[in-house]
Backbone as JSON, one array per atom type, in Angstrom:
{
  "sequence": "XXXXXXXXXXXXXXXXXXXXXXXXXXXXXXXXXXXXXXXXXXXXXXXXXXXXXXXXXXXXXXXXXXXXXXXXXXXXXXXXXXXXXXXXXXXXXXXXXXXXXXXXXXXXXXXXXXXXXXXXXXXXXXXXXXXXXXXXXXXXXXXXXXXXXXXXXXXXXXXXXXXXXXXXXXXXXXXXXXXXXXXXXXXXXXXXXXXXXXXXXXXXXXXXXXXXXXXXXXXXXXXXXXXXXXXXXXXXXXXXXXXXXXXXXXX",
  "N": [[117.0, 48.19, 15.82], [116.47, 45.98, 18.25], [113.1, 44.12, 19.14], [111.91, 42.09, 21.6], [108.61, 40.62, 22.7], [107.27, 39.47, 25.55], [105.42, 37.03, 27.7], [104.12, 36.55, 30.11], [103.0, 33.21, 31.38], [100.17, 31.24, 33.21], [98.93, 28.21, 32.93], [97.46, 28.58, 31.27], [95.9, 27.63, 28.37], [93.23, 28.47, 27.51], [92.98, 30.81, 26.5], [95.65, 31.02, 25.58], [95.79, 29.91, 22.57], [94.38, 31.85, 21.21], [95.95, 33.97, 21.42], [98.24, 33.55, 20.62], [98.43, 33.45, 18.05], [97.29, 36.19, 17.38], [98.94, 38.04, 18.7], [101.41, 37.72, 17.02], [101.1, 38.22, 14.63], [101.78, 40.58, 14.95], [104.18, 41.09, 15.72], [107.75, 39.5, 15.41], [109.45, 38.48, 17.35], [108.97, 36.32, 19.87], [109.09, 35.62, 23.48], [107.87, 32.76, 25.49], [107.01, 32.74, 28.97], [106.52, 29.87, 30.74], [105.21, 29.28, 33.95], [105.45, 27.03, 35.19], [102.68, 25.29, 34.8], [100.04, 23.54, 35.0], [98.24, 22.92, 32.98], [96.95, 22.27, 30.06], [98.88, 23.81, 28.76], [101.9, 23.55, 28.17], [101.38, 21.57, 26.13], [99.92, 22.96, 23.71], [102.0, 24.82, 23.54], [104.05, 23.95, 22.49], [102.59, 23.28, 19.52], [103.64, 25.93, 18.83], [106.49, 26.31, 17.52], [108.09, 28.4, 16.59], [108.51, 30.6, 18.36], [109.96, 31.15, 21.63], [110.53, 29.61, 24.78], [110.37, 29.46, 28.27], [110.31, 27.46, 30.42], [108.93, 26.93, 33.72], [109.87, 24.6, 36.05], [108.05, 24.68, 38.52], [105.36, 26.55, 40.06], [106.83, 30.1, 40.24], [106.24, 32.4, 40.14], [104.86, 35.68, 38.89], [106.47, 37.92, 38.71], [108.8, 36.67, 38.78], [108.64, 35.7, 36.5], [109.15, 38.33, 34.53], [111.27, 38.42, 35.77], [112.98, 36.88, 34.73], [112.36, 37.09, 31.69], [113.71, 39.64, 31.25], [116.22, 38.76, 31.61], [116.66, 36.9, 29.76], [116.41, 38.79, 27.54], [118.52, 40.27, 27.82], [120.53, 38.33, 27.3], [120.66, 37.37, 24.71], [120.62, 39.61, 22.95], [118.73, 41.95, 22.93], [117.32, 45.22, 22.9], [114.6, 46.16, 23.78], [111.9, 44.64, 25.92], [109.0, 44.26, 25.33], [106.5, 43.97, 27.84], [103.59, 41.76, 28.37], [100.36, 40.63, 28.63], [98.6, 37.35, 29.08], [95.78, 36.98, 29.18], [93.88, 38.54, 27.56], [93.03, 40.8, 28.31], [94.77, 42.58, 27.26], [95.28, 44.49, 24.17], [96.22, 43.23, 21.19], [96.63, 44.23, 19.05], [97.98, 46.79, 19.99], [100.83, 46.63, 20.21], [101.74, 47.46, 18.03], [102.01, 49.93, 18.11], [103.87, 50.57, 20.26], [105.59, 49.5, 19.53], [106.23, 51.94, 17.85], [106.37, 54.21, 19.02], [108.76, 53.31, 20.55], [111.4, 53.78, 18.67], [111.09, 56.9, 18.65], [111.43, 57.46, 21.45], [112.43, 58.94, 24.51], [112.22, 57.77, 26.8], [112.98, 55.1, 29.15], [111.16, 53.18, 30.36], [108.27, 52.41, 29.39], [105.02, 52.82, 30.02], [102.43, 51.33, 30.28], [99.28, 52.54, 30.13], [95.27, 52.21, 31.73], [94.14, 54.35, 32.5], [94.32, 56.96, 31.25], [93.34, 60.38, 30.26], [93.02, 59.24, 27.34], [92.32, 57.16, 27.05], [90.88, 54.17, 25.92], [88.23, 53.07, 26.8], [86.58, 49.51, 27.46], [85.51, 47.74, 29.39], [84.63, 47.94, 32.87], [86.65, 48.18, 35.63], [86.96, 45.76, 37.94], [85.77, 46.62, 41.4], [87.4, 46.68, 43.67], [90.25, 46.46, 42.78], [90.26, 48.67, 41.28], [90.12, 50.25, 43.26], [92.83, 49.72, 45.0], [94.68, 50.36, 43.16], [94.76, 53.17, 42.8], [95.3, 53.8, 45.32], [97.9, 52.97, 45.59], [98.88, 54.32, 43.6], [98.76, 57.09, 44.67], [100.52, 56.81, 47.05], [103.1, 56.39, 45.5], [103.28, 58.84, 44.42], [103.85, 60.6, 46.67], [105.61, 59.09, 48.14], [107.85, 58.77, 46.65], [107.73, 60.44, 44.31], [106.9, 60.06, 42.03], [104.46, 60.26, 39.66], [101.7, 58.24, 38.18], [98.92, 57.29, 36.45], [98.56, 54.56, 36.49], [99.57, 52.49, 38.07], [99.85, 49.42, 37.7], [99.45, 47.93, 35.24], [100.16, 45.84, 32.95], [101.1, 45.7, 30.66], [103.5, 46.45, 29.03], [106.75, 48.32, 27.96], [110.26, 47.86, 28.34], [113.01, 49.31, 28.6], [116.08, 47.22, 27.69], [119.07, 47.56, 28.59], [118.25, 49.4, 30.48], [117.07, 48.1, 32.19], [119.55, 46.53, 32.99], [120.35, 48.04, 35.13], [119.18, 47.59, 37.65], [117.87, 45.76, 40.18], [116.32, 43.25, 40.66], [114.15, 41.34, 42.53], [111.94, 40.45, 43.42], [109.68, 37.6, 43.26], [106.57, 37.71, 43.27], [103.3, 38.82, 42.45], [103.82, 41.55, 43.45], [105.24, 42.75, 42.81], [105.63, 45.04, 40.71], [105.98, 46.88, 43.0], [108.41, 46.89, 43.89], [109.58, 47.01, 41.15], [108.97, 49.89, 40.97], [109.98, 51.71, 42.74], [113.08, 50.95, 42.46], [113.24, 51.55, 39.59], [113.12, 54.68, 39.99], [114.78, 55.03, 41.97], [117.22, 54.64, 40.09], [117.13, 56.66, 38.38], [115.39, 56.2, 35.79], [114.01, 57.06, 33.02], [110.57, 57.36, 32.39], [107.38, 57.22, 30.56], [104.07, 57.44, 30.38], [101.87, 55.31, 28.3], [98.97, 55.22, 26.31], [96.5, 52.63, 26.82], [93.8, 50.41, 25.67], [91.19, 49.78, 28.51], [90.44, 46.6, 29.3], [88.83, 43.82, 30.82], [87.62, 41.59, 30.5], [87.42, 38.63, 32.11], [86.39, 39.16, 35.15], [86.6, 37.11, 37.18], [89.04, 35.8, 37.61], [91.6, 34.97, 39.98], [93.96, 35.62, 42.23], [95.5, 33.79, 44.14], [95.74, 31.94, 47.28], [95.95, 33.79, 50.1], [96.08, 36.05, 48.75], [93.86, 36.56, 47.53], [91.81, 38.15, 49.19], [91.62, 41.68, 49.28], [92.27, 43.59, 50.68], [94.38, 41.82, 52.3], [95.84, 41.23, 50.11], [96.53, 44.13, 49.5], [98.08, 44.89, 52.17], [100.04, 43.51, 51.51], [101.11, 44.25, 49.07], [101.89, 46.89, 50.17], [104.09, 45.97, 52.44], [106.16, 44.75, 50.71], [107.0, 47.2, 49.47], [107.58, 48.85, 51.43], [110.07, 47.34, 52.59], [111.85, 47.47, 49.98], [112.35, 50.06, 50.33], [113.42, 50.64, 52.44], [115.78, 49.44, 51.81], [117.45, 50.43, 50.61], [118.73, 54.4, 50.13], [116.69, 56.14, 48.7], [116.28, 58.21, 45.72], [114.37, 60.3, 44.44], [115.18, 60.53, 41.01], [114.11, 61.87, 38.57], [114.48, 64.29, 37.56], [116.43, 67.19, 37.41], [116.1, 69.33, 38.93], [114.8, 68.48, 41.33], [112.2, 68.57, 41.22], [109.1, 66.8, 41.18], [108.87, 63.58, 39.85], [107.32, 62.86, 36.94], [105.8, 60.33, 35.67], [104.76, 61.12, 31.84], [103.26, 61.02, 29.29], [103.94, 60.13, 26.03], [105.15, 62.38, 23.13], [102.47, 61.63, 20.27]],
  "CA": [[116.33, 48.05, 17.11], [116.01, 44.79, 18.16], [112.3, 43.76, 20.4], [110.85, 40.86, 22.22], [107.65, 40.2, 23.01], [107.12, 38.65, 26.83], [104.06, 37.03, 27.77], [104.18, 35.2, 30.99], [101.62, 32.42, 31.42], [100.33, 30.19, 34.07], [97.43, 27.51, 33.03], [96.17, 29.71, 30.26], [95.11, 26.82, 27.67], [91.69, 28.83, 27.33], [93.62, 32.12, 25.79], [96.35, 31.31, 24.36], [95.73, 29.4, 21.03], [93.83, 32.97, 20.35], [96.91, 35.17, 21.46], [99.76, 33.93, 20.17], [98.51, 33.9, 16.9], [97.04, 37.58, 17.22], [100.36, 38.5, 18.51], [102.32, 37.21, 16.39], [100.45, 39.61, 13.36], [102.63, 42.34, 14.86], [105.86, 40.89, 16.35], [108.1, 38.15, 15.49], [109.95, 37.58, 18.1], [108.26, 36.59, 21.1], [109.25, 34.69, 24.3], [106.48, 32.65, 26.52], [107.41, 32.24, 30.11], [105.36, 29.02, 31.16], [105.13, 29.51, 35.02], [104.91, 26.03, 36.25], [101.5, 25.47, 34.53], [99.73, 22.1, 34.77], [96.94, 22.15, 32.33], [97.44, 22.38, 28.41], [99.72, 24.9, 28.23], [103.05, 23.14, 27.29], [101.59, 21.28, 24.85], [99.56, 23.93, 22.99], [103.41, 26.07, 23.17], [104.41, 22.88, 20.64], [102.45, 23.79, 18.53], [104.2, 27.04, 17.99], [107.75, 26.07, 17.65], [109.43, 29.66, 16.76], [108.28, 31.19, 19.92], [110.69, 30.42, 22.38], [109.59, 29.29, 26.01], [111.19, 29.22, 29.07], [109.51, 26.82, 31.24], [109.58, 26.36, 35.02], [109.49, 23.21, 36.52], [106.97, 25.03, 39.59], [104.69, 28.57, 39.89], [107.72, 30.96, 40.94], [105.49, 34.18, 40.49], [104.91, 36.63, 37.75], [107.93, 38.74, 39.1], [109.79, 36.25, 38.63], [108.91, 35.36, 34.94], [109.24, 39.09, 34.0], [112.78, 39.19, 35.62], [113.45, 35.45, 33.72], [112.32, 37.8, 30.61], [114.61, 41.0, 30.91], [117.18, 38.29, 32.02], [116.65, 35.93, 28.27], [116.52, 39.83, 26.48], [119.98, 40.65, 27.78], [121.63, 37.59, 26.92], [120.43, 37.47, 23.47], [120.92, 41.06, 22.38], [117.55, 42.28, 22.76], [116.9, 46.6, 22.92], [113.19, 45.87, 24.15], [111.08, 43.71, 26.28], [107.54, 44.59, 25.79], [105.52, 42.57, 28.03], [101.87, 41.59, 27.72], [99.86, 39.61, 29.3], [97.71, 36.17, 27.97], [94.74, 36.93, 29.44], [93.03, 39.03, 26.63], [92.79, 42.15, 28.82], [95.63, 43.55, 26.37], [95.02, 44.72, 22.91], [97.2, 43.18, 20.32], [97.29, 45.92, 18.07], [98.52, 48.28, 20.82], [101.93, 46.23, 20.34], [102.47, 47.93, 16.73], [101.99, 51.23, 18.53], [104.25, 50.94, 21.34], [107.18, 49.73, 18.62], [106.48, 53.17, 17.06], [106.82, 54.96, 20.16], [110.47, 53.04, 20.99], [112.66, 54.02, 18.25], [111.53, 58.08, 18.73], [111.2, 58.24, 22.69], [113.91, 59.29, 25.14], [112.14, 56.96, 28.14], [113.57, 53.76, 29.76], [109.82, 52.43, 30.12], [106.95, 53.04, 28.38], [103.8, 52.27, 30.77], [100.64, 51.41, 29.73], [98.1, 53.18, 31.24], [94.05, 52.12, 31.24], [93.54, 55.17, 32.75], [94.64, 58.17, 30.89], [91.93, 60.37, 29.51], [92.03, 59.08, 26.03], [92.69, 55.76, 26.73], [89.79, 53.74, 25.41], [87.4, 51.93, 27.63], [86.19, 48.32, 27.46], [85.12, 47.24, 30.74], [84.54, 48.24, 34.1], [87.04, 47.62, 36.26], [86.86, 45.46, 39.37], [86.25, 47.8, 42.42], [88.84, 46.14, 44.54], [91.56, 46.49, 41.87], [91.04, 49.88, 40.92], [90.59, 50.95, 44.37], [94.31, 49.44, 45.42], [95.46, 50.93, 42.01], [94.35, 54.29, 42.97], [95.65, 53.82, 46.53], [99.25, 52.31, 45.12], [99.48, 55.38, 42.35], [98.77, 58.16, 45.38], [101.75, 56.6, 47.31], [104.41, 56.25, 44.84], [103.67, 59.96, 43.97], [103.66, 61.13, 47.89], [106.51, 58.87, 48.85], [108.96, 58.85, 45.26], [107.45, 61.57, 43.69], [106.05, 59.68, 40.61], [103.39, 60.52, 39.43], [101.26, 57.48, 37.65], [97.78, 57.08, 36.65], [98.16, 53.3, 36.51], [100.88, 51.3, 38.52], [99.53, 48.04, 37.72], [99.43, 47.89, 34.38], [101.74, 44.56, 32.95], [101.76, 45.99, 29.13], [105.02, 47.87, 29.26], [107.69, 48.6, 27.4], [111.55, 48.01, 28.94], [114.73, 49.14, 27.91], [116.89, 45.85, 28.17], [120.45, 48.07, 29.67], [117.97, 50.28, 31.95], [116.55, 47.08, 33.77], [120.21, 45.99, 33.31], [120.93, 48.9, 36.34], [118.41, 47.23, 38.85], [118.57, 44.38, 41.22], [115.19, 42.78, 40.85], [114.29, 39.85, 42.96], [110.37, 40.11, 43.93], [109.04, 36.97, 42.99], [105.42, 37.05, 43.03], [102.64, 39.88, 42.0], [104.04, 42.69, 44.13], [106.68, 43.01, 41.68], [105.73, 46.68, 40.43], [106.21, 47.4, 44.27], [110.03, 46.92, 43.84], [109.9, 47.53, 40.83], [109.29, 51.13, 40.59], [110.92, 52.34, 43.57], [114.15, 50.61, 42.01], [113.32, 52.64, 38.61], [113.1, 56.24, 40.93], [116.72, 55.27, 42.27], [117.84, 54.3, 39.0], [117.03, 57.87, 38.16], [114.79, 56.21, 34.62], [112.67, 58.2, 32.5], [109.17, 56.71, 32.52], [106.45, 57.67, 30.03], [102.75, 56.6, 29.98], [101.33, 54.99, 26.95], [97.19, 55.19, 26.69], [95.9, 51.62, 26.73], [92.4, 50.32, 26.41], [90.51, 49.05, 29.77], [89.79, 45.5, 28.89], [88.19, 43.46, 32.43], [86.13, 40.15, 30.41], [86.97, 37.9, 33.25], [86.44, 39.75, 36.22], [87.01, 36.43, 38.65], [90.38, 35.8, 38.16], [91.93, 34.77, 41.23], [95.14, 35.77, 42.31], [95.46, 32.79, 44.62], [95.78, 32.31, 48.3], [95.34, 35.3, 50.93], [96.42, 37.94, 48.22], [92.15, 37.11, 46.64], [91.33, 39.18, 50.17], [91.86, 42.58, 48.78], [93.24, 44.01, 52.43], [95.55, 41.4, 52.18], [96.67, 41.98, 48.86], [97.55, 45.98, 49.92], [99.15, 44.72, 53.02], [101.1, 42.61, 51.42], [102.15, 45.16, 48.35], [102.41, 47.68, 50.84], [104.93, 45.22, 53.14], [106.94, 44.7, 49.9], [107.35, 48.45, 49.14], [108.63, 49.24, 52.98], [110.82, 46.43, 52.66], [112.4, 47.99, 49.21], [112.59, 51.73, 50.75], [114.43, 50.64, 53.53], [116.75, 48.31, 50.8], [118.52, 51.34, 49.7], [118.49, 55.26, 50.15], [116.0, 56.34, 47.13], [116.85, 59.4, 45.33], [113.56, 60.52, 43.22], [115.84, 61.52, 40.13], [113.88, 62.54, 37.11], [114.82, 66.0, 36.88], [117.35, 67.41, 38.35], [115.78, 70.45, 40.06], [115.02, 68.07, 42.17], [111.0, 69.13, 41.09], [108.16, 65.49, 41.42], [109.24, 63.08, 38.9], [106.46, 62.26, 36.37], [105.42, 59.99, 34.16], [104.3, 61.65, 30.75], [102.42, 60.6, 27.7], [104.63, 60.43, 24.62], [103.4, 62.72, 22.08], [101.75, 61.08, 19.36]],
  "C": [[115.66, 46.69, 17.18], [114.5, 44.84, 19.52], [111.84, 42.34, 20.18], [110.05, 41.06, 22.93], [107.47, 38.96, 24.45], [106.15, 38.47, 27.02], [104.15, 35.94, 28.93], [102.64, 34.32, 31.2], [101.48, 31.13, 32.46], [98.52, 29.36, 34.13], [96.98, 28.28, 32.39], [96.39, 29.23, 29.05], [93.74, 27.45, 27.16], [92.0, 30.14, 26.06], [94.64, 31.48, 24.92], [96.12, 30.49, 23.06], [94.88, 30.46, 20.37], [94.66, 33.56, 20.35], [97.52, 35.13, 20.94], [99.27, 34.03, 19.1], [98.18, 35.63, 16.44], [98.24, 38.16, 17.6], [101.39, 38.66, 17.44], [102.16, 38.04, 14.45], [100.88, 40.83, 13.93], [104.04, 42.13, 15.67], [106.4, 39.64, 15.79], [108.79, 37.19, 16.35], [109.09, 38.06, 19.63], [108.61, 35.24, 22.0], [107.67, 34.5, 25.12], [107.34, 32.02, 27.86], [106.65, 31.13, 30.89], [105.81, 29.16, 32.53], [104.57, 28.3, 35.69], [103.14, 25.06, 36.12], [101.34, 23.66, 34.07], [98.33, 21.26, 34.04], [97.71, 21.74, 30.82], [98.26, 23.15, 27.92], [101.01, 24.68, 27.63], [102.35, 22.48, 26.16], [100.9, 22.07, 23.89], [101.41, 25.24, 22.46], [103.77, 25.1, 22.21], [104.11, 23.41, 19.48], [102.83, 25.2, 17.55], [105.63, 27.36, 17.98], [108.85, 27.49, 17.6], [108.83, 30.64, 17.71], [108.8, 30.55, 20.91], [110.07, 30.67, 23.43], [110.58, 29.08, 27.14], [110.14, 29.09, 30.39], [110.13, 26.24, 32.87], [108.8, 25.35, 35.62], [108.26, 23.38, 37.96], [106.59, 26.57, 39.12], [105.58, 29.08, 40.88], [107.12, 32.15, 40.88], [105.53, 34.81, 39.06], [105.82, 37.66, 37.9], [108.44, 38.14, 38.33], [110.07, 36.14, 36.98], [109.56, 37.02, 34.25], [111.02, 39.06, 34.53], [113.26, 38.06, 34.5], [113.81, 36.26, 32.51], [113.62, 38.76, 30.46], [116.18, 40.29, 30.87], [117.41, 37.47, 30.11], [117.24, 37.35, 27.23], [117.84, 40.15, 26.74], [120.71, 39.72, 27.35], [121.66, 37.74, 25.25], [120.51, 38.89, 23.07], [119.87, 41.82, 22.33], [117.73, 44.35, 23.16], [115.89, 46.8, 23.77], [112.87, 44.93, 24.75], [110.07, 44.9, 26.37], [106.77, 43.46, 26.82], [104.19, 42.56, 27.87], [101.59, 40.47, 27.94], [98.75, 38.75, 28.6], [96.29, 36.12, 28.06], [93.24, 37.48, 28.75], [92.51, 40.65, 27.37], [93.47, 43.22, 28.19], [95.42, 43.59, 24.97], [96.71, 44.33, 22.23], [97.91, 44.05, 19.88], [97.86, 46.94, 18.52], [99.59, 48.05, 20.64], [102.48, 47.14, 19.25], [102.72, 49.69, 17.43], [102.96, 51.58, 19.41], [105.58, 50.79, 20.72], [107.06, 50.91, 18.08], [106.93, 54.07, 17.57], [108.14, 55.03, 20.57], [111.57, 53.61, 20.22], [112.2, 56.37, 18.38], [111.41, 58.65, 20.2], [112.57, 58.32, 23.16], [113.9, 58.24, 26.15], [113.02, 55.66, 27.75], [112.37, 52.62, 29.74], [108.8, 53.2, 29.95], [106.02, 52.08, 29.05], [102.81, 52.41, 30.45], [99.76, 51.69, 30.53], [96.75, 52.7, 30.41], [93.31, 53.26, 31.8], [93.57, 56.83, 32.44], [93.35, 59.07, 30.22], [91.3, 60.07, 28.56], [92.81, 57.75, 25.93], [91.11, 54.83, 26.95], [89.42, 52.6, 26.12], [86.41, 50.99, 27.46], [85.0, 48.24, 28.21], [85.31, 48.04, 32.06], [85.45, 47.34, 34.72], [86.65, 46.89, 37.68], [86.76, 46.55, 40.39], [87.52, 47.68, 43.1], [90.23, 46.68, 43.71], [91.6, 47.53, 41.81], [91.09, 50.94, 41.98], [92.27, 50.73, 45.2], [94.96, 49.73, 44.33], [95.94, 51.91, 42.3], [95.69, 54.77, 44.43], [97.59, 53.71, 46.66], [99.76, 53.76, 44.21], [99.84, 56.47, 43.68], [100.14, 57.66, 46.58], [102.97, 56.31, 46.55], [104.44, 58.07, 44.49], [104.33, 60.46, 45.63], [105.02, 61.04, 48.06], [108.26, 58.9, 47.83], [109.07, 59.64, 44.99], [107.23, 61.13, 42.15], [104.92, 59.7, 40.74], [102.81, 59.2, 38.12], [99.64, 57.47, 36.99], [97.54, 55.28, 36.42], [99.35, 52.53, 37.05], [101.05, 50.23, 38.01], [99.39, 47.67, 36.64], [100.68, 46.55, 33.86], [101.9, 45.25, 31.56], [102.57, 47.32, 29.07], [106.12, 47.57, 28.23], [109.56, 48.73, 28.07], [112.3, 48.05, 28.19], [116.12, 48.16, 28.2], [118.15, 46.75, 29.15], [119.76, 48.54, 30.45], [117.95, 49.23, 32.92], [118.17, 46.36, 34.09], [120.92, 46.47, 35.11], [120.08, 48.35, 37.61], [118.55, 45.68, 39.39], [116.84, 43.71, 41.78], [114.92, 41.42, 41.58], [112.64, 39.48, 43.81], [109.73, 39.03, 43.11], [107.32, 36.89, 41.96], [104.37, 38.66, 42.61], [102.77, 41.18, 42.47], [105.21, 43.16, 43.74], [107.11, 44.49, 41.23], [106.25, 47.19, 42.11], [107.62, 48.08, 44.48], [110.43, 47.6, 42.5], [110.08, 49.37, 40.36], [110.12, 52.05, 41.66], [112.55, 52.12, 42.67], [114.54, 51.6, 40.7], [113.86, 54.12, 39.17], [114.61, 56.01, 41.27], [117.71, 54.73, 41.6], [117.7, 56.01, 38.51], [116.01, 57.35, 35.83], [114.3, 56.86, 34.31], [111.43, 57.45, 32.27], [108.45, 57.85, 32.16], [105.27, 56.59, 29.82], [102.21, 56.88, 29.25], [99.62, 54.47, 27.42], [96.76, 53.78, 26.08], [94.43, 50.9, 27.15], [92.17, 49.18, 27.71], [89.51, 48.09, 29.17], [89.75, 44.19, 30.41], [87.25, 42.56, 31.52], [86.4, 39.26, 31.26], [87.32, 38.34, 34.71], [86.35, 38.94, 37.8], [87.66, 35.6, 38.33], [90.83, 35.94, 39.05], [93.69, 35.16, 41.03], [96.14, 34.75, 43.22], [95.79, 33.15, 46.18], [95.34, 33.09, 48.99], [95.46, 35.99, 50.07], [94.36, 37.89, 47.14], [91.5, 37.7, 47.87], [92.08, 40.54, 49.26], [92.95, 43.67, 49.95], [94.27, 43.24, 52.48], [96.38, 41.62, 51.2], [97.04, 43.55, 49.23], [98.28, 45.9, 50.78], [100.65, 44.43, 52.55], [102.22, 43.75, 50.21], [102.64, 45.88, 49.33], [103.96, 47.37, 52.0], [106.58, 45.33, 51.88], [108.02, 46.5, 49.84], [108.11, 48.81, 50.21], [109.77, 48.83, 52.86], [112.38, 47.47, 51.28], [112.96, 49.38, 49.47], [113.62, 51.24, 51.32], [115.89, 49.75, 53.09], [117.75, 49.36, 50.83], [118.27, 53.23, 50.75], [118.14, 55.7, 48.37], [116.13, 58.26, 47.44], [115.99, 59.8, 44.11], [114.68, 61.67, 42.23], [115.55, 61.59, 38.78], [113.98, 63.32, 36.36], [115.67, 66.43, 38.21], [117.11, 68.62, 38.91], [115.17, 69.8, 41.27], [112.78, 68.05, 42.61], [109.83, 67.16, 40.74], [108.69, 65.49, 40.1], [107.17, 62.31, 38.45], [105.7, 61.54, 35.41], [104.6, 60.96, 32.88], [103.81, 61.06, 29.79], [103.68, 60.95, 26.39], [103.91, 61.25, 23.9], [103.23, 61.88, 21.0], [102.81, 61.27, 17.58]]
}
């Protein structure tokens, strides 16, 4: 079982010369998606020559890097993309846990949840965020029939052939939007993995209109319409035809 390690990054000189090395104490192979980034960030990736990088010449979106990712893991032979984000909101050590999980689960993705009951809490989340979390989970169950306790979550687990069945092309942070509808009419299995709630810089900008919070739900919510009406979706997790729901691996 081959995995890679995804970590898209845009202008995060401040983090990473702590991550990759804490990463890198539980994976070896790990891609960095530089996203157009115009501080220190290419040349700090120098310094870590067997971590490959796939750098874009502008900021195309965090969609985009994650499809870049699933797109690098298929060519190269990859089993896995975990991704995980640079910002220090993700626990290293959760990485060794989530390879333990891959070679005995049945799922397609393995979602990290910060909100399961025994998933171990940091920080207080933003209100804004975990009120359009909340708001985002109770429509994918309503309108899919998944059931989530964290949509938004970036530390995940993909099965390189599942994402090979989808037709990803959302750019920019409204990415889960597409992507989980696309999962639901892929008919995947999706299980959530308990990850701690880590929030130390709680003014992080998301840039433009999407740092209005109303705009940001419009705008996921715009995405998601857009994706329904892409296709005819066919919630198929079980074939009685009974709400598809993410689950907790057992232990």
């Amino acid at each position: 079982m081959r995995v890679l390690l995804a970590i898209p990054v845009f202008n995060e000189e401040t983090y990473l010369p702590r991550v990759l090395p804490a990463v890198r104490r539980q994976i070896s192979d790990i891609l960095v998606i530089d996203d157009g980034s115009t501080d220190r960030t290419a040349a700090i990736l120098r310094r870590f020559p067997e971590v490959a990088v796939i750098r874009h010449p502008e900021n195309r979106g965090y969609g985009q890097s994650l499809i870049d990712a699933f797109a690098f893991a298929a060519r190269k032979g990859y089993d896995w993309v975990i991704t995980f984000d640079c910002d220090e909101q993700h626990e290293p050590a959760t990485i060794g846990r989530f390879i333990d999980l891959l070679g005995r689960s049945d799922a397609d993705v393995l979602s990290g949840s910060r909100y399961l009951p025994d998933s171990p809490v940091e920080d207080t989340p933003p209100a804004d965020r975990l009120r359009i979390n909340r708001t985002i989970n109770e429509l994918l169950s309503q309108i899919l029939g998944l059931t989530l306790s964290d949509s938004f979550c970036g530390f995940k687990a993909h099965r390189v052939k599942a994402m090979s069945q989808l037709r990803l092309t959302e750019p920019g942070y409204a990415f889960p939007m597409q992507f989980w509808v696309q999962c639901v009419r892929a008919g995947l299995r999706i299980r959530e993995v308990p990850v701690r709630l880590i929030y130390r810089d709680k003014s992080r900008e998301f840039g433009g209109t999407l740092d209005d919070p109303s705009a940001r739900l419009q705008h996921y919510l715009e995405v998601f319409v857009n994706e329904l009406r892409s296709d005819v979706v066919q919630p198929a997790c079980r074939p009685t035809g009974a709400a598809c729901q993410a689950t907790q691996p057992r232990p």
